[in-house]
C-alpha positions in Angstrom: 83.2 62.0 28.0 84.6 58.3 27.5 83.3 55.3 29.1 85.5 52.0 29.7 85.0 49.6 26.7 83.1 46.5 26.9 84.6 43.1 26.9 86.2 42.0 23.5 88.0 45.4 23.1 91.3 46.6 24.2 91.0 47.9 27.8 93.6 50.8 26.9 90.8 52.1 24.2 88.0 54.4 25.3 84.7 55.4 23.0 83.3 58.5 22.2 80.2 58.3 25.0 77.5 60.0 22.9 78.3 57.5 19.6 77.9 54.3 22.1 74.3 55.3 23.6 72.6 54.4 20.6 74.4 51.1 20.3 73.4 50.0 23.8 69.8 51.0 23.8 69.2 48.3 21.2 67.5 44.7 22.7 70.3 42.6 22.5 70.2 40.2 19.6 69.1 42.7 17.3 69.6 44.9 15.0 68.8 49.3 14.9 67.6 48.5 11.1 64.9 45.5 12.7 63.6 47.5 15.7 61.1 49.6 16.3 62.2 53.2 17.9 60.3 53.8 21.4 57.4 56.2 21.5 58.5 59.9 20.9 57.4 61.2 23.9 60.2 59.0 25.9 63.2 60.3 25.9 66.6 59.6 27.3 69.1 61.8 29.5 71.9 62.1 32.1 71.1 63.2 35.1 71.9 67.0 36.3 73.6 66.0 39.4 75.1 62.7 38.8 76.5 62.5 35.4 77.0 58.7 35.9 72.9 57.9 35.7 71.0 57.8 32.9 67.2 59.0 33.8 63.9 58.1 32.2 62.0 61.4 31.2 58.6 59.7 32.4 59.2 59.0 35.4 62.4 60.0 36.6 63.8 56.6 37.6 67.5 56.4 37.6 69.4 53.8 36.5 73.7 53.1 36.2 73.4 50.7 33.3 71.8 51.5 29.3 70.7 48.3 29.0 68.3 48.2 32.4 67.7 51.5 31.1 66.8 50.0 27.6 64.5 46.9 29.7 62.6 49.7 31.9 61.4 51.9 28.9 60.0 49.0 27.7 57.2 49.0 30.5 55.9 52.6 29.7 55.9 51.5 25.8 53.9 47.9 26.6 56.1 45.9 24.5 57.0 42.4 24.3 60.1 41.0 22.8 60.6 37.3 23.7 57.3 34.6 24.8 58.0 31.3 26.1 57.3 28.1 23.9 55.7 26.3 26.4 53.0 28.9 28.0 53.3 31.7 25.5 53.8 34.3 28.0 56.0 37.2 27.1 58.5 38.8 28.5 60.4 42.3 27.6 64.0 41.0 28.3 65.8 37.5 27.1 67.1 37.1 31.5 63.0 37.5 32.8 62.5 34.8 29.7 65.3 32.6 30.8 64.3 33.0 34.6 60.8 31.9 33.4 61.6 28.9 31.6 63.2 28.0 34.8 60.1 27.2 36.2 59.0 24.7 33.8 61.8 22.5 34.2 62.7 20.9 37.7 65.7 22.7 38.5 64.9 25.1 41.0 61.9 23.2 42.8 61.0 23.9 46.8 61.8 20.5 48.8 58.5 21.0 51.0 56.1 21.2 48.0 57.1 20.8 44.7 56.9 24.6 43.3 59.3 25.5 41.0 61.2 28.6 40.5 63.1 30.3 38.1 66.1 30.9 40.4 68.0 30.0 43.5 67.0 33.1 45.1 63.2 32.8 44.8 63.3 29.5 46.0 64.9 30.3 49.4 62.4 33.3 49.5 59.4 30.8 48.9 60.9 28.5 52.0 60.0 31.3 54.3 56.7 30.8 53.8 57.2 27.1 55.5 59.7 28.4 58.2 57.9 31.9 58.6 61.2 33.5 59.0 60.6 37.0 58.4 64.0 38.9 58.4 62.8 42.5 57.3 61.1 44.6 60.0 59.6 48.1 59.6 61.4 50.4 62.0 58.0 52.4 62.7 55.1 49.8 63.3 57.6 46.8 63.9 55.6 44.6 61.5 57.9 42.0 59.6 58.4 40.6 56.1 59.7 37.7 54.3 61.1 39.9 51.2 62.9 43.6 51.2 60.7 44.5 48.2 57.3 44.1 50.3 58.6 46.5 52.6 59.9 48.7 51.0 56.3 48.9 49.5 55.1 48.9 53.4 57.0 51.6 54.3 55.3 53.7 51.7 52.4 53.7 53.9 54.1 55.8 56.6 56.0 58.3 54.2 52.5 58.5 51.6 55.4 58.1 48.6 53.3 57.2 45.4 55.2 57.2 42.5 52.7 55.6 40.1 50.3 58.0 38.7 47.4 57.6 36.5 47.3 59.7 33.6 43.4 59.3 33.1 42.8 60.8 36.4 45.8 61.8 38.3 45.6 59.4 41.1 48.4 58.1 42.7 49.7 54.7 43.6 52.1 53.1 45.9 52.9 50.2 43.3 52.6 49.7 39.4 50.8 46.6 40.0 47.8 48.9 41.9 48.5 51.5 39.1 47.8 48.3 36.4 44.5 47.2 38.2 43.3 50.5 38.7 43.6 51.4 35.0 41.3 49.1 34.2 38.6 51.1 36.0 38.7 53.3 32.9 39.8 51.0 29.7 37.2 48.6 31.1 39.7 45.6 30.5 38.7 42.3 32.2 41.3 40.1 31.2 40.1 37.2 33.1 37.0 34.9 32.5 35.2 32.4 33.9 35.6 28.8 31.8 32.1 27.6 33.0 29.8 30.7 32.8 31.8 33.2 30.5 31.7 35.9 33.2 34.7 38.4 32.7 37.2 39.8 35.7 39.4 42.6 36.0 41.5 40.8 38.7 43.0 37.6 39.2 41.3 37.0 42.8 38.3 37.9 41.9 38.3 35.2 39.2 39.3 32.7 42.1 36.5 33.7 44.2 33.8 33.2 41.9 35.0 29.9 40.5 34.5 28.6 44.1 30.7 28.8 43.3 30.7 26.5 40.6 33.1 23.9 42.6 31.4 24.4 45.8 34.8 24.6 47.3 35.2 26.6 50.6 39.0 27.1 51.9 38.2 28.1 55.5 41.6 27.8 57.3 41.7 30.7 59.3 39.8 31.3 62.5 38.7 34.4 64.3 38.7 33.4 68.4 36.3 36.0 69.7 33.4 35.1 67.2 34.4 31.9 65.9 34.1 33.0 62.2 36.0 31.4 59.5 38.5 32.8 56.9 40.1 31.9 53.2 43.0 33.8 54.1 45.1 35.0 56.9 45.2 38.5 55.5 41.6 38.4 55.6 41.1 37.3 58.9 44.1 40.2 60.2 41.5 42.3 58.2 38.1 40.8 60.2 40.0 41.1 63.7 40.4 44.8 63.6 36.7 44.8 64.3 37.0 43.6 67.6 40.1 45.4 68.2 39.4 48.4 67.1 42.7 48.6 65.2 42.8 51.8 63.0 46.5 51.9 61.6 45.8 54.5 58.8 45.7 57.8 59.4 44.5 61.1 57.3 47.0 63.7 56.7 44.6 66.2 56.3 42.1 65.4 59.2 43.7 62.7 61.3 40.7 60.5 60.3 42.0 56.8 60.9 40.5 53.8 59.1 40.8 50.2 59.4 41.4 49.4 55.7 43.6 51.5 53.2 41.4 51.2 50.1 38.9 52.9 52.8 41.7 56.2 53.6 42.1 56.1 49.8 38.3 56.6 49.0 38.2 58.9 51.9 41.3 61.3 50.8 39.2 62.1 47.8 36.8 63.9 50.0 39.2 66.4 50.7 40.5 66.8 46.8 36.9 68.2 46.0 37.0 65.9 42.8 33.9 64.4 41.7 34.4 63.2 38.3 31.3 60.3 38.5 28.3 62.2 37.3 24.4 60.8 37.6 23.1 60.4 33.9 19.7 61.2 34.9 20.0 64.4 37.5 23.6 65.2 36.7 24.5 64.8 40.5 28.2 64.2 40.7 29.8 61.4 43.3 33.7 61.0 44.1 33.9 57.7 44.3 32.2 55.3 41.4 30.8 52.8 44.2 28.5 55.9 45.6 27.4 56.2 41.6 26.4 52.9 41.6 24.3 53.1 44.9 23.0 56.0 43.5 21.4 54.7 40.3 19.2 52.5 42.4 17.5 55.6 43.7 16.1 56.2 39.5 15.9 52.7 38.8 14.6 51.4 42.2 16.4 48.2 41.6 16.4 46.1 44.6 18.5 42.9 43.8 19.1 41.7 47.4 16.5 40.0 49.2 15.9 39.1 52.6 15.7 35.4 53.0 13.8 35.6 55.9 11.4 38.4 55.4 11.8 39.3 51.6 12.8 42.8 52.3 14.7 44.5 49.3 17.8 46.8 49.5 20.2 48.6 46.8 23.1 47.3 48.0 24.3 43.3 49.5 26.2 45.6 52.7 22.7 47.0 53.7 21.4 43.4 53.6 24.2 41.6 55.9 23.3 44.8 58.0 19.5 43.6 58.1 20.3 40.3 58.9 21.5 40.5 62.0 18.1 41.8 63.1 17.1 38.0 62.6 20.2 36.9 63.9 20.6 39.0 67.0 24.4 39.4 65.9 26.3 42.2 67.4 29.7 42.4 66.1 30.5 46.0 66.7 31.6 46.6 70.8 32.0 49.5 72.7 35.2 49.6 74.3 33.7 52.1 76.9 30.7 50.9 78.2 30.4 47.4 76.4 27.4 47.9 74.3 27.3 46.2 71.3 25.7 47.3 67.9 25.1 45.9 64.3 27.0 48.4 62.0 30.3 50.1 63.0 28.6 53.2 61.6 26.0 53.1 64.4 28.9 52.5 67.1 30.5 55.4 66.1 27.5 57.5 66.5 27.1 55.9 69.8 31.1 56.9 70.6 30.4 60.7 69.8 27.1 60.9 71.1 27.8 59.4 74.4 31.3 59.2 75.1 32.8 62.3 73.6 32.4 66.3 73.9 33.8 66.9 70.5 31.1 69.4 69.2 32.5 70.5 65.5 29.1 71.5 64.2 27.2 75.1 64.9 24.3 76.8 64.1 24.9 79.8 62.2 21.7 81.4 63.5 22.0 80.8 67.0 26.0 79.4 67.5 24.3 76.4 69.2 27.0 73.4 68.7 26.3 70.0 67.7 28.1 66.7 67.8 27.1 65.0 64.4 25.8 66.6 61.6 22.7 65.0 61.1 21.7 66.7 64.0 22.9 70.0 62.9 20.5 69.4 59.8 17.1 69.2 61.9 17.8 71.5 64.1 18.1 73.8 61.6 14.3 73.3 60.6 14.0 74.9 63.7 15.1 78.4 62.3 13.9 78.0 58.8 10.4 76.3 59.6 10.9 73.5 57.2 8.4 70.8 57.3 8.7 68.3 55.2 6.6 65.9 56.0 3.2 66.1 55.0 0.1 64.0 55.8 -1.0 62.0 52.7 -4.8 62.1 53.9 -4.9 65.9 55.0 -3.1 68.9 54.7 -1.2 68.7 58.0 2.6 68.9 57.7 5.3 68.3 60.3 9.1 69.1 61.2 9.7 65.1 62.3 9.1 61.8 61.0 8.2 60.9 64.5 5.2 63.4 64.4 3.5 61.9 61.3 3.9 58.9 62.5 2.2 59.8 65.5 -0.4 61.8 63.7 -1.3 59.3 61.3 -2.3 56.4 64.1 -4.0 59.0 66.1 -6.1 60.7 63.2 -6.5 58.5 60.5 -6.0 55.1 62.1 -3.0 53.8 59.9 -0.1 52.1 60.8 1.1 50.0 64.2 0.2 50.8 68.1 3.6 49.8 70.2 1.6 48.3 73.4 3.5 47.6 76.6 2.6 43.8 77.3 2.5 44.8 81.5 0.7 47.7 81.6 -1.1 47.5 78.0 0.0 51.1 77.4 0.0 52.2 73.7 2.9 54.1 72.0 3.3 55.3 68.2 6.4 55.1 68.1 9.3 52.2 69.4 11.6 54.1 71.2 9.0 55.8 73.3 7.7 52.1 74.2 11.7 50.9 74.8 12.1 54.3 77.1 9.0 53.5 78.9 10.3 49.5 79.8 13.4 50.7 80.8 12.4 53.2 83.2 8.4 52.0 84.6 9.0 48.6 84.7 12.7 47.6 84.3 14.3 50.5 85.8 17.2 50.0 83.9 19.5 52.9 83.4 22.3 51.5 81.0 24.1 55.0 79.9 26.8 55.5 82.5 28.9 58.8 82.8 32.4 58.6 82.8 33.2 61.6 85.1 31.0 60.7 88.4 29.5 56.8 87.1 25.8 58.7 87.3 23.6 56.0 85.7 21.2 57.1 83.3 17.8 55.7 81.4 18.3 57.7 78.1 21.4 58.9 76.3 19.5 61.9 75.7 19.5 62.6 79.6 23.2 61.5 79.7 24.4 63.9 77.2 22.1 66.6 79.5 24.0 65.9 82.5 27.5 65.6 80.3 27.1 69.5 80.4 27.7 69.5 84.0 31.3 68.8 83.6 32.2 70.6 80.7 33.4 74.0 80.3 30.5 74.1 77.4 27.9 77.3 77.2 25.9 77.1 74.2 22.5 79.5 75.7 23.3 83.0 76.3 21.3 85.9 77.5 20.5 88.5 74.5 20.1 91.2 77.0 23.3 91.0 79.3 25.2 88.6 77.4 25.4 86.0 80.7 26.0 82.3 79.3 24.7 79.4 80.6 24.9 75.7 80.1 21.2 74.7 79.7 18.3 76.3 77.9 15.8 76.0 80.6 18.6 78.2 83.0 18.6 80.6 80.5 14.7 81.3 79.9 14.8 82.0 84.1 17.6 84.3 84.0 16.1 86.2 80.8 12.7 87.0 82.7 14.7 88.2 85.7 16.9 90.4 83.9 13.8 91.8 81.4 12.2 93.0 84.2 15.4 94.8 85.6 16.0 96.6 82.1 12.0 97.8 81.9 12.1 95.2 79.1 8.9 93.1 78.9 7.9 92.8 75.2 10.8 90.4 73.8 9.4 87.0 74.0 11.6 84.2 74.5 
């Protein structure tokens, strides 16, 4: 195969293909006797198809030149062969040097604010962040971008495409920048540190968010308009809205589980890999994601670093505490699109959603097929079957199935703990929720749980979930004589006497 020669030789001349690849794989300016070979493992070939590309053996990429070839292989090898005079920073090709020192002179500098560039190009980029012209638009979601690269990036979002893998763990990323941070999860690199206290950083930002403590500096430009709280950034604040919004834009492709936040689907698609490669030191339990490790550890070490300022409660983890603030605060974020109830953790509205407003039932018994919306509930009702209690009194030998009941136990029999007394009627309750139940429906007479079907009003969720039955095609009781289904338990126990006595059957007890 010949090739056209390059410039300086006779046009009518061709070379031998094969004795000019090693010539043009060399960094220009230098000589095959002065550099260093690239690792053995990376290799260089033509590609099967298209003769005309050359291919990295690593990963794949294709590329019409040897000498972008010759530039790329030099970012799975890590190596450096130019640094500028002024800043030191290196650079694997002479043109990203050259574009560099651009910056430090005053030839390419933005008109509006005085940042300099290393091209033309990159400074009529950087003016659309004063116009906010944003000429690239994702055909699917419709959402916009100043530069072709960052959505070409986006669009990886919708397709799942994730070229970069890890070869620590086999996780995949959408960008080698992500791939570059997340390594650093197992070299333990922190390349970035604090000039006042010493404290180390794996990341650039998070660098710039701690150094706000020792300036006291607080950039606060962005405003949320339904709760009046203040932002850093706008990508933050786009973040803070989907809150109120509701705004779930990345989807499972396993479950169709959506999620507000991609690091979030991310964390959540290892779920479904079965990996758990973070193992407890101390009871060998193994966790998918290192975070749950962490929060973990605190359960051996009962390490509590994050107090309440208010009423010096303790908790593992600084989430749980903004959680228990807004007991004080009486914030309520978190709103119900269907009924307008508000709650202080998003995990607690979406209890609320499937417990009230939906019919989904994915969990069932496997001793009696009953079906259960949440699977918390699933796990004590099955106490029911296997007579678990575990419970137990610390001042007897009394056990119970439910928290509730040794709560209840312990005020009545050994005096301990906290009588809930209705201020109108000086009635006394041991637990909350039965005082709360009693306000709403002796005194208040409030019934705040609406259905959605016929607008019946309701004091309890527990009696609106009862009634829910009504219009739903839903038989979870069935007769073990005839087979007959019904919808509620008490329906059934009727039926079953009636039909016992038909069949000469009266020694099953229900």
């Amino acid at each position: 195969m010949t090739i056209l020669c390059p410039v300086g030789f006779n046009s009518t001349h061709s070379l031998d293909f094969t004795a000019v690849i090693p010539l043009l794989f060399l960094p220009s300016g230098e000589s095959s006797c002065e550099d260093e070979p690239f690792s053995d493992k990376i290799a260089v070939r033509q590609h099967v198809d298209k003769p005309s590309q050359l291919m990295c053996t690593i990963c794949n990429r294709r590329y019409t030149m040897a000498c972008l070839l010759n530039d790329h292989l030099r970012t799975h090898t890590d190596r450096t062969s130019s640094s500028c005079s002024q800043c030191q920073k290196c650079f694997r090709n002479r043109y990203a040097l050259l574009t560099h020192m651009n910056t430090h002179s005053n030839k390419y500098q933005c008109s509006q604010c005085g940042k300099c560039f290393g091209n033309s190009v990159e400074v009529k980029v950087h003016g659309r962040s004063h116009s906010g012209e944003k000429p690239f638009e994702c055909l699917i979601c419709c959402k916009r971008f100043v530069q072709r690269s960052h959505l070409i990036v986006h669009s990886r979002i919708h397709s799942g495409y994730k070229p970069h893998k890890c070869r620590e763990c086999g996780r995949c990323f959408a960008t080698n920048k992500c791939l570059k941070m997340h390594r650093r999860t197992h070299t333990g690199e922190k390349p970035f540190d604090c000039s006042v206290c010493g404290k180390r950083f794996s990341r650039a930002g998070s660098l710039k968010s701690h150094s706000r403590i020792h300036s006291g500096e607080k950039l606060l430009k962005c405003k949320c308009s339904d709760c009046g709280k203040w932002f850093s950034t706008k990508q933050r604040l786009t973040l803070h809205r989907r809150t109120h919004t509701g705004e779930k834009p990345f989807e499972c492709s396993v479950c169709s589980k959506r999620f507000s936040r991609s690091h979030h689907l991310m964390a959540h698609g290892v779920l479904h890999s079965g990996r758990k490669p973070y193992r407890c030191e101390v009871c060998d339990k193994l966790f998918s994601l290192p975070e749950r490790l962490r929060c973990h550890m605190a359960v051996h070490t009962g390490h509590k670093p994050y107090k309440c300022s208010v009423c010096q409660k303790a908790f593992r983890d600084n989430k749980n505490l903004k959680t228990h603030m807004r007991l004080h605060t009486g914030d309520k974020p978190y709103k119900c699109s269907l009924c307008d109830k508000s709650f202080r953790s998003s995990s607690t509205l979406r209890i609320h959603k499937r417990l009230v407003h939906s019919n989904r039932t994915p969990y069932h018994c496997s001793y009696c097929g009953k079906l259960f919306k949440l699977i918390s509930l699933l796990k004590l009702h099955l106490r029911v079957h296997t007579g678990a209690k575990p419970f137990s009194c610390r001042h007897c030998s009394e056990c119970f199935r439910w928290a509730g009941n040794l709560k209840s136990h312990l005020l009545k029999s050994h005096d301990e703990g906290t009588w809930f007394t209705c201020h109108i009627c000086q009635k006394s309750f041991s637990l909350k929720g039965n005082l709360k139940h009693h306000m709403q429906q002796v005194h208040e007479r409030v019934k705040p749980f609406v259905c959605m079907e016929c607008s019946k009003c309701f004091h309890t969720a527990s009696k609106l979930r009862r009634h829910q039955v009504i219009h739903s095609e839903c038989r979870n009781f069935s007769c073990g004589l005839c087979g007959k289904e019904f919808k509620h338990k008490e329906y059934v126990k009727v039926h079953f006497k009636i039909c016992s006595v038909k069949l000469g059957v009266d020694s099953i007890l229900i």
